[in-house]
Every structure is written in C-alpha cells, then in structure tokens.
C-alpha positions as CSV (number, residue, x, y, z in Angstrom):
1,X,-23.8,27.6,-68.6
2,X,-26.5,29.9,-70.3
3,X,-28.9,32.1,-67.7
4,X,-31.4,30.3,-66.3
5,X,-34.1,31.9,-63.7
6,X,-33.9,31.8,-60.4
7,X,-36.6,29.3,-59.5
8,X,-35.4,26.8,-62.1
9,X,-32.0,26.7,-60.6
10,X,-33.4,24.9,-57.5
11,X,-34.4,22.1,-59.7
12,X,-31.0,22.1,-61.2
13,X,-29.3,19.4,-59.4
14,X,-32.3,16.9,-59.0
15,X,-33.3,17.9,-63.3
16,X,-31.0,14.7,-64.7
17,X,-32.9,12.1,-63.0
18,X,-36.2,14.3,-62.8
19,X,-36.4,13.6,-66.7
20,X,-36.1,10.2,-67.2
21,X,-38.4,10.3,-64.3
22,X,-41.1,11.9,-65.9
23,X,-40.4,9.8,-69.6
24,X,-40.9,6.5,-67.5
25,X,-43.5,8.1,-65.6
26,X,-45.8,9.2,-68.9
27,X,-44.9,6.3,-70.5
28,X,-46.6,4.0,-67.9
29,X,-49.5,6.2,-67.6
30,X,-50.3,6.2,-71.3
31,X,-50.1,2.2,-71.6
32,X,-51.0,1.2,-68.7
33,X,-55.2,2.2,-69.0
34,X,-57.7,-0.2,-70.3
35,X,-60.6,2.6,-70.5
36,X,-60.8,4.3,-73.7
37,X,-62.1,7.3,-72.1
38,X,-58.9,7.6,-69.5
39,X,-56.8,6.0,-72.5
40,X,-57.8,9.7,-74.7
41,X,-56.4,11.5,-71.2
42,X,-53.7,10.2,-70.6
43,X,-52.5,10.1,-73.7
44,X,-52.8,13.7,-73.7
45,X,-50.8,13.6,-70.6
46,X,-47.7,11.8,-72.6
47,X,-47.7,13.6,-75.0
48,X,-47.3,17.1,-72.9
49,X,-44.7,14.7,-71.1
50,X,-42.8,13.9,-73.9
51,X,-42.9,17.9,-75.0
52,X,-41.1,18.8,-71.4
53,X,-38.8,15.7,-71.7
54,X,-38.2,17.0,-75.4
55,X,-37.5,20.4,-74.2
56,X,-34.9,19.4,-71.3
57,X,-33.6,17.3,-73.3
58,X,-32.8,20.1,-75.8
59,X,-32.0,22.4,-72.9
60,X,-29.0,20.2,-72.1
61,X,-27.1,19.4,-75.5
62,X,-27.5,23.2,-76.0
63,X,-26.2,23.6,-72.3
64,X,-23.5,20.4,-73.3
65,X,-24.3,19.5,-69.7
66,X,-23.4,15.9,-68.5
67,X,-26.6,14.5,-68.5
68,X,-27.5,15.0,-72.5
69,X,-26.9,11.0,-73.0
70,X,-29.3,10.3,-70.4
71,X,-32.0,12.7,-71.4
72,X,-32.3,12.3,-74.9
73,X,-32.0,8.1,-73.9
74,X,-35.4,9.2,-72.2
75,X,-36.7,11.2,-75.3
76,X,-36.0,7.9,-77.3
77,X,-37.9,5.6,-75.1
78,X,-40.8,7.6,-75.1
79,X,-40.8,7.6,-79.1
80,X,-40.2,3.6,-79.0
81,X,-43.1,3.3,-76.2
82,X,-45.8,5.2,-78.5
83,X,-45.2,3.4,-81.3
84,X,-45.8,-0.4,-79.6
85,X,-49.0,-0.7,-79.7
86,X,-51.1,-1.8,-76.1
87,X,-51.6,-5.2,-75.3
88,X,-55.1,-6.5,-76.0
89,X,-57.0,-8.5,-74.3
90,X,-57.3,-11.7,-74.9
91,X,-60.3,-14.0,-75.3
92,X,-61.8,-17.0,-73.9
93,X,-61.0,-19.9,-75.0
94,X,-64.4,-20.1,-76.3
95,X,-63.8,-17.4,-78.2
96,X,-60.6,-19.3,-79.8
97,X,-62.3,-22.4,-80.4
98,X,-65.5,-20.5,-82.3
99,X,-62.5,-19.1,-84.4
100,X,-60.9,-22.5,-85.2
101,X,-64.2,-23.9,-86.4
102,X,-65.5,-21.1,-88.6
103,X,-62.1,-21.3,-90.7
C-alpha cells in the first residue's frame, strides 16, 4: 500500500463506504433544488464532489485496494446523474388545455 499521511489513515477503514457516500450525497443535493440561485451552488458543490469521489476513486485502482469496483460504480453514477436532466414542473391543467387549443 503506497504512503499515506497520518491523518488520512484514520479515515482509512470508513473511506469505501465514505465515497459512495458522498457521490449519493452530491448527487441529491445537485437535483434535488428548485431555486436557480441554490441550483448554481450546489452544482458547484457536485462538481467539487465528483472531483474528491474522482480522486479516491483513482487513489484506490492505483492502490488495487478492494474497494475500486465500488468507487469507480460511484464515479459512474455521478456522470449518469449530471447528464439526466431535472424534472420540470409541470403545469396546470389550464395550461395543458390552452396548449391543445392553440395547435
């Protein structure tokens, strides 16, 4: 196993399930905002997720730990998740009517 410093080996036992932690954790706070202005925030905050999920992901295969499946599994979901777009709201059926009638 290649150095690592003292304070990150604390996290060492907990790091294979503190990944896919944080993937699922980023990934809900990205889609889960309806305000634009905490929508540009937190999808800020994914993306520096997916950079230390990308990174400990890396960190293992080069490591060949146990845990590589599971952490690049995460690195892939949080690719999939940013490229489904957010649900939209949708309208009244007012809204849906007024559309029927002007086509």
């Amino acid at each position: 196993m290649p150095y690592m410093p003292y304070w990150f080996e604390s996290f060492a036992l907990y790091l294979p399930w503190i990944v896919p932690s944080l993937a699922i954790a980023g990934l809900w706070v990205a889609k889960s905002s309806e305000n634009e202005q905490i929508r540009k925030a937190s999808e800020r905050v994914y993306f520096a997720a997916m950079l230390l999920v990308a990174w400990a992901a890396l960190r293992t295969v080069i490591a060949n730990e146990g845990c590589w499946l599971m952490h690049m599994s995460s690195i892939g979901l949080m690719v999939l998740g940013a490229t489904f777009p957010t649900t939209e709201a949708v309208g009244s059926e007012q809204d849906v009517e007024n559309e029927i009638m002007l086509s």
